[in-house]
Structures are given as C-alpha cells and as structure tokens.
C-alpha positions in Angstrom: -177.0 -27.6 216.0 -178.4 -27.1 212.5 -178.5 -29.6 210.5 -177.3 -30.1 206.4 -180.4 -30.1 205.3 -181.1 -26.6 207.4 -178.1 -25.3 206.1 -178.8 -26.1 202.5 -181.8 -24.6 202.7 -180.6 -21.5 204.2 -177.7 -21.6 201.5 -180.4 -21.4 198.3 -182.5 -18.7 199.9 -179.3 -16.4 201.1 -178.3 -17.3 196.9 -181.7 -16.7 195.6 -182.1 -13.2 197.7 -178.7 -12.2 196.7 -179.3 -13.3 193.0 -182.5 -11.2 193.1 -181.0 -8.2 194.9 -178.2 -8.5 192.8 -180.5 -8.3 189.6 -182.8 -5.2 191.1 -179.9 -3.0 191.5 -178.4 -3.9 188.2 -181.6 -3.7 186.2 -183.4 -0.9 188.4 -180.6 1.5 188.6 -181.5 2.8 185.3 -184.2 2.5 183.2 -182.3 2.9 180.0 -182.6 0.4 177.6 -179.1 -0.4 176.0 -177.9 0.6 171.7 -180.1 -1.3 169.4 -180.4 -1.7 166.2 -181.7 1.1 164.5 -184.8 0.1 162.6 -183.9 0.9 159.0 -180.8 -1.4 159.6 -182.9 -5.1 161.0 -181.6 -7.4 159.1 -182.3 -11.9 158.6 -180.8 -13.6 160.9 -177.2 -14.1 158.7 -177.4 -11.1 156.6 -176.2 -8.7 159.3 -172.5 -8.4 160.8 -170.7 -11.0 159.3 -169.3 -14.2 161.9 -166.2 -13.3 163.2 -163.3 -16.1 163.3 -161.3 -14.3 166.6 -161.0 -16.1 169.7 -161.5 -14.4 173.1 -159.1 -11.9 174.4 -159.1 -9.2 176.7 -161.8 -10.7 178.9 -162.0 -12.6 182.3 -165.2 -14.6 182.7 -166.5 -14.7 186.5 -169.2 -16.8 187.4 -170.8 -14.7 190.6 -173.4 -17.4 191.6 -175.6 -19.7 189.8 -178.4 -22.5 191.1 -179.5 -25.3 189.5 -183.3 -24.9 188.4 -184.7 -28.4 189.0 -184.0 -27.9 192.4 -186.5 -25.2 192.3 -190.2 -24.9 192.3 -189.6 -23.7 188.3 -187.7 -27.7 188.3 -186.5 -26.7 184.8 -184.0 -29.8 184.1 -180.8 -29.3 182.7 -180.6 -25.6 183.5 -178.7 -23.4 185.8 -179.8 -19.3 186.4 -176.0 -18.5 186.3 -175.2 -14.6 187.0 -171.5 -13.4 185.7 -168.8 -10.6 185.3 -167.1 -9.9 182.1 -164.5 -7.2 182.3 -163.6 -6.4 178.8 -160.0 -4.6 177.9 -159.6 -2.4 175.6 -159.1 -3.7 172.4 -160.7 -7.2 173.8 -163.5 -9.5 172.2 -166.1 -11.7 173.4 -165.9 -14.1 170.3 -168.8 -15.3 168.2 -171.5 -17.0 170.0 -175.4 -17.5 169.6 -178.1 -17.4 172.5 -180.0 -20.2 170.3 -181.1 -22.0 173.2 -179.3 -19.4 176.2 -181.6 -16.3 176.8 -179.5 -13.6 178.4 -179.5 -10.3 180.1 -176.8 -7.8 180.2 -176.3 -4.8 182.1 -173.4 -2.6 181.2 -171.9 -1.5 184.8 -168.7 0.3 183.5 -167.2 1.8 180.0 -168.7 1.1 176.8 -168.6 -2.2 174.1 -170.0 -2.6 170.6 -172.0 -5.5 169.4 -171.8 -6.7 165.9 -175.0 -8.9 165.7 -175.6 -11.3 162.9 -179.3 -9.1 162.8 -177.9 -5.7 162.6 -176.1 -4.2 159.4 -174.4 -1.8 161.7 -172.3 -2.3 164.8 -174.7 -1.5 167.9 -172.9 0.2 171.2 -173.8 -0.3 174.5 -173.0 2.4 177.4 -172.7 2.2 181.2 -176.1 2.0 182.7 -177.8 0.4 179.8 -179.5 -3.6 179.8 -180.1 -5.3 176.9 -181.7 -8.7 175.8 -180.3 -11.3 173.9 -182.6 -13.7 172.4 -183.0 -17.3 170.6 -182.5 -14.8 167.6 -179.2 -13.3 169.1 -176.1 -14.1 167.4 -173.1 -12.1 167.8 -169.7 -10.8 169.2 -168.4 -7.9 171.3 -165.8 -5.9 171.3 -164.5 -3.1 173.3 -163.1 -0.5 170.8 -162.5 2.5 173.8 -159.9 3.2 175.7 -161.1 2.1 179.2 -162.3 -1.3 180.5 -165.7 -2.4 180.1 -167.5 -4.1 182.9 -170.6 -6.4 182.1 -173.1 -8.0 184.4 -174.3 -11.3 182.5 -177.8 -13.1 183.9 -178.5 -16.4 181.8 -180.2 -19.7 181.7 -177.4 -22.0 181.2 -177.2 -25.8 180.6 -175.4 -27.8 183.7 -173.7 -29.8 181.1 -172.2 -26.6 179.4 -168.7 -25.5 179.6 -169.1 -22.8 182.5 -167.1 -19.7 180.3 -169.1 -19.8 177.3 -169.9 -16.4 176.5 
C-alpha cells in the first residue's frame, strides 16, 4: 500500500511532467515568435497605448495546474509556476494589468487578439501559433477585435498570496 508521502511525490512528478510536456508542445509546435512592436514605434514605459479603464469581459480564466516553487529544488518562496487558459470572445478584454513582478509566457492556441502595451504606440496582434514574452517592463491589455474566439495558453510565476484570476 503506498503511502501519502509516496503518493505526493508521485503527484508533483506526474504535475511537473505534464507541466513540461504541456509547455514543449505549446512552445515547440511553432517557432514563430508572436506581433511585436515594430521598432520605429518602442515607446517609455507610459508613453505608449494609453491605460485602459474596462473591466474584464468575454474571458474565462482556467487555472490548468500550478505548484508551489518552495517545494521545489528552485525553493523560490512565495511563488507558484501556475499554467492557464484564457478563451477570449469576440469583442472581450483582458483588462489593464502589469507583469511588474509576474513574468509570463503566452502562446496563442486558437484565433487572433491585439495587445495595446503601455511600450508600444501601436496596437500589436498576436496570431495562432505564435509565443510571446511579457516582462517586468510589460504593461498592457488585450482585446479580441475578430470574429472568432481566441484561445490563450498562459505560463507564469505567480504569488501564492495573489488572487488566482489575475490576468
């Protein structure tokens, strides 16, 4: 009979392989690195797309798995690898958020989304099959101005403490 330790171990390395698996398909089924902005329009942090005052709409907020990191050989405190799914509807918005202390990966799995980033003077689209990084410098929203859903894989280091749906 195993026992809970045994099974708790087996439990982290089933999430961990899955987690990686999970991050190899999404990242290594294309190479293509998603929109960005194009060089002659980099702008200060604050003097690209302006904040925007909507709240979130259109968009469900799954958290797929996550671990907690001091638990691992990494024993980052505080900090959870968390892996979502956003499915964006047309016409719905990620609101305004910053990645100040929450680096994040994001692969685009379905449709299309535009990013108005606060370091950008022009919005920035993002296509199926594209991954792109969003940095301490990253502060933005999203919206999905097509006609179909979008569907977004989200990989971040998250605070524990955190409310679990902040984009």
């Amino acid at each position: 009979m195993a026992t809970i330790p045994k099974i708790r171990n087996a439990v982290r390395c089933n999430l961990r392989s899955s987690l990686i698996t999970i991050a190899a398909i999404a990242l290594g089924a294309s190479t293509a690195q998603a929109g960005s902005c194009p060089a002659d329009k980099v702008a200060a942090s604050g003097n690209g797309q302006a904040e925007s005052k909507a709240l979130a709409k259109g968009v469900t907020d799954t958290v797929i798995a996550s671990t907690d990191l001091v638990k691992e050989p990494v024993g980052i405190k505080d900090r959870q690898f968390r892996l979502r799914r956003l499915v964006i509807e047309p016409g719905g918005i990620v609101p305004w958020h910053s990645h100040g202390d929450r680096p994040a990966i994001i692969y685009v799995v379905a449709g299309e989304v535009v990013e108005y980033a606060s370091t950008c003077a022009v919005p920035i689209t993002h296509k199926a099959g594209e991954a792109t990084t969003e940095t301490h410098a990253t502060a933005h929203w999203w919206k999905n101005t097509g006609s179909t859903t979008a569907v977004l894989l989200s990989a971040d280091l998250f605070h524990v403490k955190g409310d679990p749906h902040e984009m």
